[in-house]
TIBAGU-987342 format. One record per residue (C-alpha): x, y, z. Coordinates in Angstrom, 2 decimals, always signed. Layout:
BEGIN
R        u        v        w
R        X        Y        Z
...
END
This chain:
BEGIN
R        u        v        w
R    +0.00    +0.00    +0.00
R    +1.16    +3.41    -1.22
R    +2.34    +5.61    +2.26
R    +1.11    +8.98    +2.52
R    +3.04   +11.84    +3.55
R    +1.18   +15.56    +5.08
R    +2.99   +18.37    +4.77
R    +2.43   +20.80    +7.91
R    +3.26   +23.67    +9.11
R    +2.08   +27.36    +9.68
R    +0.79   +29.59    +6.93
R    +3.68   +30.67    +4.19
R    +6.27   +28.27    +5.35
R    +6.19   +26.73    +1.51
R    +4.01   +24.12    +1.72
R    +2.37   +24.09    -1.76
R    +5.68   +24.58    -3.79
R    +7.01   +21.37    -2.31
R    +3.81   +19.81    -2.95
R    +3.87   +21.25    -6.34
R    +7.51   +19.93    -6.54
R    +6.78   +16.61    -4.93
R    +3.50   +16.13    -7.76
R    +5.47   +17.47   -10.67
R    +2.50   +19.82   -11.63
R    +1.11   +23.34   -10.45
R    -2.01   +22.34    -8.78
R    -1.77   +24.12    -5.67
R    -1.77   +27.89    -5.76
R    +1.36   +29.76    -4.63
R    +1.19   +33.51    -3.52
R    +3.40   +35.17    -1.34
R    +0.48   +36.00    +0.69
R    -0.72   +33.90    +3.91
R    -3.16   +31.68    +3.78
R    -3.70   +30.59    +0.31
R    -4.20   +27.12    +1.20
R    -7.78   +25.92    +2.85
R    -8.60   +22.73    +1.78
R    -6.61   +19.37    +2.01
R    -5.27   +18.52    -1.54
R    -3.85   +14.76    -2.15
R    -1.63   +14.02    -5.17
R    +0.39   +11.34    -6.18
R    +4.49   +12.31    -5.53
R    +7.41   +10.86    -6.40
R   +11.06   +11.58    -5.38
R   +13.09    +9.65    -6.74
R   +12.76    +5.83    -6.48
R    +9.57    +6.47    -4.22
R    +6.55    +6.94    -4.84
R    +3.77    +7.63    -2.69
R    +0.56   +10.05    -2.05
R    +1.37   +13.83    -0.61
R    -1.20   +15.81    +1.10
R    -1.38   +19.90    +1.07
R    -2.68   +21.23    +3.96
R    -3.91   +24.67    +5.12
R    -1.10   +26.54    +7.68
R    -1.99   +25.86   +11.08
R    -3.31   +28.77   +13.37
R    -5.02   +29.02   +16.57
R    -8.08   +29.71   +16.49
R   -11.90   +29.56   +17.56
R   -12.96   +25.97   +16.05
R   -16.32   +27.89   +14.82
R   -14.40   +30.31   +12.93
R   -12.90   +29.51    +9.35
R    -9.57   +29.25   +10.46
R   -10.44   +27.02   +13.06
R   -12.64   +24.81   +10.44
R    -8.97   +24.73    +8.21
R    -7.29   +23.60   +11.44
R    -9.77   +20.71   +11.56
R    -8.94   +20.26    +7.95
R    -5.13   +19.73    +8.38
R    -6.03   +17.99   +11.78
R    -7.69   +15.44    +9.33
R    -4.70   +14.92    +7.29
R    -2.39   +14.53   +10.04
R    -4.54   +11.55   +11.05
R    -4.59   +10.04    +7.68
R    -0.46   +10.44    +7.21
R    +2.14    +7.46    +7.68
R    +4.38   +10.19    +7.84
R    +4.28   +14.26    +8.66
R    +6.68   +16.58    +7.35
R    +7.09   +19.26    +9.54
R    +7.66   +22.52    +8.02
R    +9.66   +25.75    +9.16
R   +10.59   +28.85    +7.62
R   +14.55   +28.64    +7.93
R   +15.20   +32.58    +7.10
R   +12.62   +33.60    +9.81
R   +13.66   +31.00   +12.51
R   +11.42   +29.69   +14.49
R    +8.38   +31.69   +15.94
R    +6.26   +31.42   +18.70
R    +3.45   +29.46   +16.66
R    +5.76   +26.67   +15.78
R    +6.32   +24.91   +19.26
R    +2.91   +24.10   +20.08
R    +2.26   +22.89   +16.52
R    +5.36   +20.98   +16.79
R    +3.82   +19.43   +19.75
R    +0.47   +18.61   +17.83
R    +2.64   +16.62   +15.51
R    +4.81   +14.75   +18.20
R    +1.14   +13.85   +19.94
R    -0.15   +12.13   +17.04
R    +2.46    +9.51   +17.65
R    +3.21    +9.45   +13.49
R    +6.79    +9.68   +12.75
R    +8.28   +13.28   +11.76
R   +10.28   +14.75    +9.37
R   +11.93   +18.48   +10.38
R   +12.05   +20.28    +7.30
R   +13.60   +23.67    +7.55
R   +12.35   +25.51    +3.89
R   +14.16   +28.39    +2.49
R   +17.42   +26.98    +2.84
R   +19.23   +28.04    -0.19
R   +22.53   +29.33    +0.17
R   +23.17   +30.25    +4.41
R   +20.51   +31.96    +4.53
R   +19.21   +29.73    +6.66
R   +21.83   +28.38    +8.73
R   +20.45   +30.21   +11.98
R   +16.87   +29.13   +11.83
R   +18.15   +25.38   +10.98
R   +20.39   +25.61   +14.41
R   +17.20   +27.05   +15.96
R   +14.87   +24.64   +15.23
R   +16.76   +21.66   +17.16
R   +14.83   +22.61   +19.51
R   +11.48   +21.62   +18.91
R   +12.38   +17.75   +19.77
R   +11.83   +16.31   +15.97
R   +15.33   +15.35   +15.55
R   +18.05   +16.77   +12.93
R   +16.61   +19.09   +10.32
R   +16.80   +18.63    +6.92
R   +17.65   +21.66    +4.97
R   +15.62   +22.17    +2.02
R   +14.56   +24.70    -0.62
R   +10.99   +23.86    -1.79
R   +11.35   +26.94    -4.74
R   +15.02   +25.69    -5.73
R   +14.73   +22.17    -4.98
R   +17.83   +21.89    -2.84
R   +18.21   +19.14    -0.87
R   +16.42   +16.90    -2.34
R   +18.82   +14.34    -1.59
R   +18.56   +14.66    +1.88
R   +14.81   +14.58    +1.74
R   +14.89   +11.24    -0.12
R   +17.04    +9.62    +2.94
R   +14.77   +10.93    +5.01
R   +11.62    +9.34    +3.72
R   +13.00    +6.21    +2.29
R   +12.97    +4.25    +5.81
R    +8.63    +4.50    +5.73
R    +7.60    +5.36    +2.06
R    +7.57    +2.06    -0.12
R   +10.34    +1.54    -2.71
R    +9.04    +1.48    -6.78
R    +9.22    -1.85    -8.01
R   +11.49    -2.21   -10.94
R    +9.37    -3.07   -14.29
R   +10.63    -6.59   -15.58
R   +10.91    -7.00   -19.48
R    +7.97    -8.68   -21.34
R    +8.55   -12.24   -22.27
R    +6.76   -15.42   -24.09
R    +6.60   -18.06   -21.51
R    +5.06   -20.09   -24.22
R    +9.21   -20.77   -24.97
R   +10.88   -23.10   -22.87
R   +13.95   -20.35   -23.11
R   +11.67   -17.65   -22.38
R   +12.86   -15.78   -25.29
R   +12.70   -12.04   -24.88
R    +9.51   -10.65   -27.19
R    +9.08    -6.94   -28.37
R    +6.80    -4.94   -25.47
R    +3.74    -3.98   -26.92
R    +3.35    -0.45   -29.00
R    +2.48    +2.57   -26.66
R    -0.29    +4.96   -26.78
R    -0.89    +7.72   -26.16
R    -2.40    +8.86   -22.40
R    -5.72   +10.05   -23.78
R    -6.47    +6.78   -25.96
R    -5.54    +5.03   -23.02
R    -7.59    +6.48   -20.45
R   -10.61    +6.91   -23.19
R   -10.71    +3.01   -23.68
R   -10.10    +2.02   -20.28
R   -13.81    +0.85   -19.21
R   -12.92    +1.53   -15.53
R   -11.57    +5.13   -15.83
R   -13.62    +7.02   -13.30
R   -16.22   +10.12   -14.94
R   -14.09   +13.34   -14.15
R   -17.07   +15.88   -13.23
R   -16.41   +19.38   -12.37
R   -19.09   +21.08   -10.32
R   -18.92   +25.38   -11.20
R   -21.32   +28.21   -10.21
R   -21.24   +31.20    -8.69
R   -19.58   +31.84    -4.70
R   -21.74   +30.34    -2.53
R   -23.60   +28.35    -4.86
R   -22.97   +25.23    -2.27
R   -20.80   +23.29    -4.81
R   -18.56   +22.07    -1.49
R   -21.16   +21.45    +0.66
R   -22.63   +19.16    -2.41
R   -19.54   +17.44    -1.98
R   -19.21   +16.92    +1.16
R   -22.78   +15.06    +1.09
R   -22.27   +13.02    -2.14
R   -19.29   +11.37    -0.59
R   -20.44   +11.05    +2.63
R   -17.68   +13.09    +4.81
R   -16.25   +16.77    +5.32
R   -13.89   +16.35    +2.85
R   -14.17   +20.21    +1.75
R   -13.96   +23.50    +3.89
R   -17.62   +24.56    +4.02
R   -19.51   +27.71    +5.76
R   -21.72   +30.55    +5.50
R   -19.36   +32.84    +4.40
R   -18.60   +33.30    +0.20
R   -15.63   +31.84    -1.88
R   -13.90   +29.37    +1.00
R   -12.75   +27.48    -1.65
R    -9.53   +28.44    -3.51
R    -7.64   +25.91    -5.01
R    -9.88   +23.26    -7.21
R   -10.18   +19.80    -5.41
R   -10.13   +16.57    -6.64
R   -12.26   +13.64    -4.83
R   -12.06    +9.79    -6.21
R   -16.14    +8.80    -5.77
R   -17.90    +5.70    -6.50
R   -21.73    +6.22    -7.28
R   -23.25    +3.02    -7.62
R   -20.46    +0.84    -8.62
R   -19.08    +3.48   -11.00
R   -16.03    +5.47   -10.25
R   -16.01    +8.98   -10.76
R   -13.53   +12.10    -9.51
R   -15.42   +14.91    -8.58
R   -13.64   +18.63    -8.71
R   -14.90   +21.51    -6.24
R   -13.88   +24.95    -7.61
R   -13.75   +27.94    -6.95
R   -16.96   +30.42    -7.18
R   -16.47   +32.49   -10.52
R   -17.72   +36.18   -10.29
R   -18.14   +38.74   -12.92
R   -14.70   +39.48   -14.61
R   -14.98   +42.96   -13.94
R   -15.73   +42.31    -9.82
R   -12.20   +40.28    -9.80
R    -9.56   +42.19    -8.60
R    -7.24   +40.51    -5.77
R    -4.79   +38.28    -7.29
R    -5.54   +35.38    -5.53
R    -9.07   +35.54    -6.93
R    -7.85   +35.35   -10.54
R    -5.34   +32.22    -9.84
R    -8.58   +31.18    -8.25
R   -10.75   +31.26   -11.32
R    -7.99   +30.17   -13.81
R    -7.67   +27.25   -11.98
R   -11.33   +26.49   -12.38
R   -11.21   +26.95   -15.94
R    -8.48   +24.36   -16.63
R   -11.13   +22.03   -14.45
R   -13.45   +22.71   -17.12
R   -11.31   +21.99   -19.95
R   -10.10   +18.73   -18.10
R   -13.74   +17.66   -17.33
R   -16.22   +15.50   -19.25
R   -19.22   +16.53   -17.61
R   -19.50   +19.96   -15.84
R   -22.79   +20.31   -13.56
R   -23.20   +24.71   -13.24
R   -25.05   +24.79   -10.32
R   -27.26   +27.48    -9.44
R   -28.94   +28.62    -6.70
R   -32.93   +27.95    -7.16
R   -33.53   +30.93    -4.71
R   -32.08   +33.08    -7.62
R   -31.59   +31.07   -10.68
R   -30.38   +31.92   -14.13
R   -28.30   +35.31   -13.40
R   -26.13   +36.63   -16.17
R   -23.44   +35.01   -14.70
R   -24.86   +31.86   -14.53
R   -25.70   +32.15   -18.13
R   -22.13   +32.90   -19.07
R   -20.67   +29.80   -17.31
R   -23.11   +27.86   -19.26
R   -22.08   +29.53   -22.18
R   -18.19   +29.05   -21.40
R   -18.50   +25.44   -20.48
R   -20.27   +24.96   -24.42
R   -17.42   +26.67   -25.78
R   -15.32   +24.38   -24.34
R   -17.08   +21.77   -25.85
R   -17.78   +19.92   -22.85
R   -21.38   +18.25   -21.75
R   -23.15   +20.58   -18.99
R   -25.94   +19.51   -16.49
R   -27.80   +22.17   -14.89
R   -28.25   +21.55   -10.93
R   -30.89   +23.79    -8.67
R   -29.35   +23.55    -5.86
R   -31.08   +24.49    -2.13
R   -33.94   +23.07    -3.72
R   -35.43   +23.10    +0.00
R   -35.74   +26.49    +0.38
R   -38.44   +26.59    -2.90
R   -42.07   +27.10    -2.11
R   -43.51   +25.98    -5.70
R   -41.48   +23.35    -6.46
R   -43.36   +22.60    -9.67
R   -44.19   +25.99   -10.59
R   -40.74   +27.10   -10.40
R   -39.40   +24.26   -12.16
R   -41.68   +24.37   -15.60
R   -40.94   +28.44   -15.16
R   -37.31   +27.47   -15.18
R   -37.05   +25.05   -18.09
R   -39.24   +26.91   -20.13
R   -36.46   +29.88   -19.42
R   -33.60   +27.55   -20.70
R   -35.34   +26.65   -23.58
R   -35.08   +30.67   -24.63
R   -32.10   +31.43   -22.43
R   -29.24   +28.37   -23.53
R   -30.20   +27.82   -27.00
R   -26.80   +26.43   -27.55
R   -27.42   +23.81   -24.70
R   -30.76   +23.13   -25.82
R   -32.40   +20.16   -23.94
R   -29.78   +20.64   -20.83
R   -30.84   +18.53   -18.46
R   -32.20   +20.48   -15.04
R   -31.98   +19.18   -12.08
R   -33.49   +20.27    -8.25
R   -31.35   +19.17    -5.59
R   -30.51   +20.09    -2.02
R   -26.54   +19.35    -1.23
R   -27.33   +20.34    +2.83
R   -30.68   +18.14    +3.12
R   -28.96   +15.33    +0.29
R   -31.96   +15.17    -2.11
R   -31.60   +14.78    -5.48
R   -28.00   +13.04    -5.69
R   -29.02   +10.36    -7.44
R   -31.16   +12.21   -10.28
R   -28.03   +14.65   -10.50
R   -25.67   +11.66   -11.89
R   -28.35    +9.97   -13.60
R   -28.62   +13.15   -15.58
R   -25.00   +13.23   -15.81
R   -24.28    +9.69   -16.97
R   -26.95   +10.34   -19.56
R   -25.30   +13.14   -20.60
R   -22.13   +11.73   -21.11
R   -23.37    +9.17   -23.08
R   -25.18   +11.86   -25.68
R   -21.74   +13.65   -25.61
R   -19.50   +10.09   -26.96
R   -23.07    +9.26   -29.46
R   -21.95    +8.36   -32.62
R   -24.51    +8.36   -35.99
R   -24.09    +6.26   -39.10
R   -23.20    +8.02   -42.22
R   -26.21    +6.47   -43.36
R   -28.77    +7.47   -41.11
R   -27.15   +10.85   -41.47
R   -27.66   +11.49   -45.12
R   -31.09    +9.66   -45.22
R   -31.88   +12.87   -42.20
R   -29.91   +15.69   -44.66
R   -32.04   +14.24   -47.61
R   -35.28   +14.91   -45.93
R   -34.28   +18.38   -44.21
R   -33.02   +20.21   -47.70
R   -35.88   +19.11   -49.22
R   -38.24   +20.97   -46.15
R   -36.01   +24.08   -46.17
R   -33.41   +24.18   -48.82
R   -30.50   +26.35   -48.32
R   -30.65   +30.32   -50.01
R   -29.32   +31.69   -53.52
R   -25.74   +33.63   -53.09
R   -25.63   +35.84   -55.81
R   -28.20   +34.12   -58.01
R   -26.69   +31.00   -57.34
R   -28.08   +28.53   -54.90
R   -25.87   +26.70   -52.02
R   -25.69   +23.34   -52.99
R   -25.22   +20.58   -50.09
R   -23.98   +17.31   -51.13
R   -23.57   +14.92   -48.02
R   -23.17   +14.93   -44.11
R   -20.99   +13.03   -41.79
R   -19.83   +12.67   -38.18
R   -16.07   +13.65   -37.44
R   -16.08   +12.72   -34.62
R   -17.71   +12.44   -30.72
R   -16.67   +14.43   -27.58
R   -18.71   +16.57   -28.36
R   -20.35   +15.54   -31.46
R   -19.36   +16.91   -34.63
R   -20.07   +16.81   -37.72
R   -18.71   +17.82   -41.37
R   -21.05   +19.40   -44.36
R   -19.38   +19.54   -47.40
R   -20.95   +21.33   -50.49
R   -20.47   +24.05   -52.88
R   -20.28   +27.50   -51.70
R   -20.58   +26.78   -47.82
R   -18.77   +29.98   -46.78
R   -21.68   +31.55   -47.72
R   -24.14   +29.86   -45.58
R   -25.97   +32.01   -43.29
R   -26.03   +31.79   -39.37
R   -29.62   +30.91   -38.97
R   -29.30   +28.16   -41.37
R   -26.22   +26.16   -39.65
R   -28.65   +26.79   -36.79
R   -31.62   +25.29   -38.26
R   -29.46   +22.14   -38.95
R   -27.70   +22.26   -35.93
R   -31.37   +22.35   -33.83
R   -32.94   +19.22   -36.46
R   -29.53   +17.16   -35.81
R   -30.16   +17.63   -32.07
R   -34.16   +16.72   -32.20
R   -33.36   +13.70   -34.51
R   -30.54   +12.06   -33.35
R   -31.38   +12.71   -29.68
R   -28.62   +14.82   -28.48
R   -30.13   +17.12   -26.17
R   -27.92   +19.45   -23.89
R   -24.56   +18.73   -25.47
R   -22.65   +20.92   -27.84
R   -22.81   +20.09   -31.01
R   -20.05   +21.31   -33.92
R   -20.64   +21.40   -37.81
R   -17.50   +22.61   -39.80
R   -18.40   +23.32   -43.55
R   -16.36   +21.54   -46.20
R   -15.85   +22.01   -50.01
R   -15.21   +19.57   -52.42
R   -17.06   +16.50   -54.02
R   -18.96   +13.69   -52.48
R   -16.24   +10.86   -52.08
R   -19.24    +8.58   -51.31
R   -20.49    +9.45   -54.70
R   -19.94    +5.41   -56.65
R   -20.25    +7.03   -59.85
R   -17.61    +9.28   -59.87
R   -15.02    +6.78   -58.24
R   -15.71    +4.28   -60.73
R   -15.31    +6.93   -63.85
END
């Protein structure tokens, strides 16, 4: 079993750049200001021969355990009780302060063994806060520079005696030879045809809306625990959050972001890293839910999210979330779809779905809706069928005259899925107005049954190579 490793310490000791480091990726955010870090983040780290899971955590602080800080002490509480092994962090230029003691205490408690790390130790910079911090009673410090990655070496040692070793891969062979003769490995491919065909990849949902939306608290009661900082107040959550889920047999990663305000309302730093990470959650997902708040659905920002997640060409769900708090359920509900009908004409057919992530109702229509939808967004449609559909729709509405000369349309097909698209090729398709794409865009949708997903048509010129007679002369 794979050890796992928290990284503690007070705020702005460099926590998230060695976890950053450790992962080989920028998923945590880094700021020189305090506090970045909330929520827990896991990833899987390696360091040299070993390999094994890392765990972010917000910078300890006393505090009142009602407050937010004290709800992120819980938080890193939590991952100190999950660790095989703690690395405690220090700030080597500062020295040691009077928060670190009784945190170093809290760490020598849980009875887990500890790792000194004394950060910011590039150059001798350092060298007085590393002779300081002997004594907190965790044993030698290891010098280390999280930025720099200095003393990496040391860091290895110091892990190697709990974190499992990688086992070395062994060259493919046909035992079906009594000399086991070495055979050639099989071809690789790439990591997105691999994790496309691989039946038990888990769903990778991201869950967007607006601050205070409840997209953590959601969270929190799909899976069953506190896994996410929740509260009252708005945008708690910073960094985007991954969660491996299993809803009824079928895995799925769930990613908390961020709220995302107006553009023009986002000024603090921290708040754009905030919302750029969300976006790359978007672009990673294959089903985003946009949840709204059903006490005050469908504001312009809402709108645009929807909008941004269809130009990312990924398959939206529409939650109504605090579902509770609605007096005419029904009422509201017909209001609303009828709305998104006029509203997310690009979307049309999204599914919408009430839902309460405090009371838990609705969970299981919310991934019904979203398993459906991803299965509309990887559809596939014969040539066949889609040429017998063009045939009838020119014929209802044929396309306009440019110039005295009418558009002429010779055959359909699908490109591709994810989302679906689909290639018209024809004479003098440049020319094709906006409100006809749309009008085949909206029968593709209603006759092939692909509500609520994006759907692309590129225009092609060129002859029909489908067209027997003219491959035979």
């Amino acid at each position: 079993m794979t050890a796992t490793v928290a990284i503690i310490g007070r705020p702005n000791v460099g926590k998230s750049t060695l976890f950053n480091r450790l992962v080989g990726k920028k998923l945590a955010l880094v700021d020189d200001l305090p506090g970045v870090t909330r929520d827990r983040r896991e990833g899987e780290a390696a360091l040299g021969h070993l390999r094994f899971t890392i765990i972010d955590t917000a910078g300890l602080e006393e505090a009142d355990p009602g407050s937010l800080a004290g709800r992120m002490r819980a938080q890193t509480e939590t991952a100190i009780g999950q660790a095989d092994v703690i690395l405690f962090m220090i700030d080597a230029r500062l020295g040691l302060t009077p928060m670190d003691q009784p945190f170093a205490d809290l760490v020598r408690k849980s009875g887990k063994p500890v790792i000194l790390l004394a950060n910011k130790a590039e150059g001798k910079k350092g060298l007085d806060g590393i002779f300081e911090s002997y004594a907190l009673g965790l044993g030698d410090p290891v010098p280390f520079s999280a930025e720099h990655g200095e003393g990496t070496s040391d860091l290895l040692e110091a892990l190697a005696p709990f974190v499992d070793v990688e086992p070395e891969e062994e060259e493919p062979f046909d035992e079906s030879y009594g000399d086991k003769r070495w055979v050639e490995a099989p071809a690789a491919i790439s990591d997105e045809e691999a994790e496309y065909n691989d039946p038990t990849k888990p769903l990778r949902v991201t869950i967007i809306g607006r601050p205070n939306a409840g997209k953590s608290t959601l969270v929190n009661r799909m899976i069953g625990e506190d896994r996410l900082l929740t509260g009252p107040e708005a945008g708690i959550t910073r960094d985007t959050i991954s969660v491996d889920w299993e809803w009824r047999g079928r895995p799925v990663k769930l990613f908390d972001t961020a709220g995302m305000r107006k553009r023009a309302r986002i000024e603090e730093k921290l708040e754009k890293m905030s919302v750029q990470d969300a976006l790359r959650a978007i672009r990673f997902a294959e089903v985003v839910v946009v949840l709204l708040d059903a006490t005050i659905p469908f504001e312009k920002q809402d709108l645009t999210l929807v909008d941004l997640t269809e130009r990312e060409g990924r398959t939206v769900v529409i939650g109504l979330n605090k579902w509770d708090l609605v007096a005419d359920k029904n009422g509201l509900l017909a209001e609303l779809k009828e709305k998104a009908t006029h509203l997310l004409a690009q979307v049309r057919g999204v599914p919408i779905i009430p839902l309460s992530g405090l009371a838990g109702e609705g969970i299981d229509r919310l991934m019904q809706g979203v398993f459906s939808a991803y299965e509309v967004w990887n559809r596939r449609v014969s040539t066949a069928r889609i040429n017998r559909w063009l045939e009838g729709v020119l014929s209802a509405h044929p396309p306009p005259a440019v110039a005295g000369r009418r558009i002429k349309i010779r055959y359909m097909t699908q490109a591709k899925a994810r989302p679906p698209t689909f290639a018209l090729f024809g004479n003098q398709l440049d020319h094709l107005p906006v409100s006809y794409t749309r009008y085949l865009v909206n029968n593709l949708r209603e006759a092939f049954e692909l509500p609520g997903t994006p759907i692309r048509l590129h225009t092609r010129g060129g002859g029909n190579p489908y067209d027997k007679n003219k491959r035979s002369a």
